[in-house]
N, C-alpha and C positions, 0 to 999 in steps of 0.2 A: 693804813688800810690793809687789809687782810684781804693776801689771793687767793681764790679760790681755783679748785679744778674737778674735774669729775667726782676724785676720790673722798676729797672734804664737804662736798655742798652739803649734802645729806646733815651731817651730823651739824654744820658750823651757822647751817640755815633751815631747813626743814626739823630738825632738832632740838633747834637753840627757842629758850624763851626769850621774853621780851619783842624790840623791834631790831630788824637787818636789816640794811639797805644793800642791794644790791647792784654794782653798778656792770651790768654785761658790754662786753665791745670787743672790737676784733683790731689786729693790726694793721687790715684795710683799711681801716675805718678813720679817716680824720678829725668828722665829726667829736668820736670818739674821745680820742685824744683830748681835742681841743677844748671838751666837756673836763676831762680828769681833775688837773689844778680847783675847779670848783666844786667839787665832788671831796677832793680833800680838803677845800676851808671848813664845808659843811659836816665833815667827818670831825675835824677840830671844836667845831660850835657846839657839837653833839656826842660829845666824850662823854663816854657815861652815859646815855640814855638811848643811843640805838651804836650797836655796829656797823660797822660800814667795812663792804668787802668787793670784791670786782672779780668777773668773771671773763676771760679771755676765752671768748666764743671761739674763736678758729680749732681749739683738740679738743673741744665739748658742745660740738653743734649738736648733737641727739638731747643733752641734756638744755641747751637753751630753746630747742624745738618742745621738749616736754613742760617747761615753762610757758609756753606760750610767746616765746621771745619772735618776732617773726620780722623784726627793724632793726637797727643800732643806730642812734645807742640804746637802749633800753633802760630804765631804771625802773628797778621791782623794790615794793618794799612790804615785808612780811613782820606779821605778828605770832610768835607761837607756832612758827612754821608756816603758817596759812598766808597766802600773798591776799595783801590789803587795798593795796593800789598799783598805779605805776604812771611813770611819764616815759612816751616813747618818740624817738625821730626829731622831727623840730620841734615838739612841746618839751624832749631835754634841755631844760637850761634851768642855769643855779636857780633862778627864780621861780619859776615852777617844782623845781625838788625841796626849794624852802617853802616854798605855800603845803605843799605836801605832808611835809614833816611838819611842818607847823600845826596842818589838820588833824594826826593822830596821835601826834607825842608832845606837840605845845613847844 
């Protein structure tokens, strides 16, 4: 999984064709955490048809506030740059980010 920070987003997801997943969270965050491990089977499952990245909210609150990011954990997932969907708070779980991705990338 590829981390992002201020200075990448832009380009590695606003940028980028295709699909991103992004997974935002902070090192308060438990939740977070304990969401990651699943976050990376599904990056595994999904090699080759979306990237998958994560964004360490705590030195990039402006840019998750510009997202629209306003819970953790958050998952955002853009096409072409343009955010498509997202699963946020207690609707993050593997199984909702696979119904997700299931809905736009198959």
């Amino acid at each position: 999984m590829l981390a992002l920070d201020k200075k990448t987003f832009q380009e590695e997801v606003l940028e980028a064709a295709g699909f991103v997943l992004v997974d935002f969270w902070s090192d308060g965050c438990e939740p977070c955490k304990a969401l990651m491990p699943d976050v990376e089977e599904l990056a595994a499952q999904y090699e080759g048809k979306v990237k998958f990245a994560k964004l360490n909210t705590t030195k990039a609150r402006r840019l998750a506030i510009s997202q629209r990011v306003l819970g953790l954990p958050t998952i955002l997932l853009y096409k072409d740059g343009e955010k498509i969907d997202e699963v946020t708070k207690d609707d993050a779980t593997k199984g909702n980010i696979l119904a997700m991705l299931q809905k736009h990338v198959g």
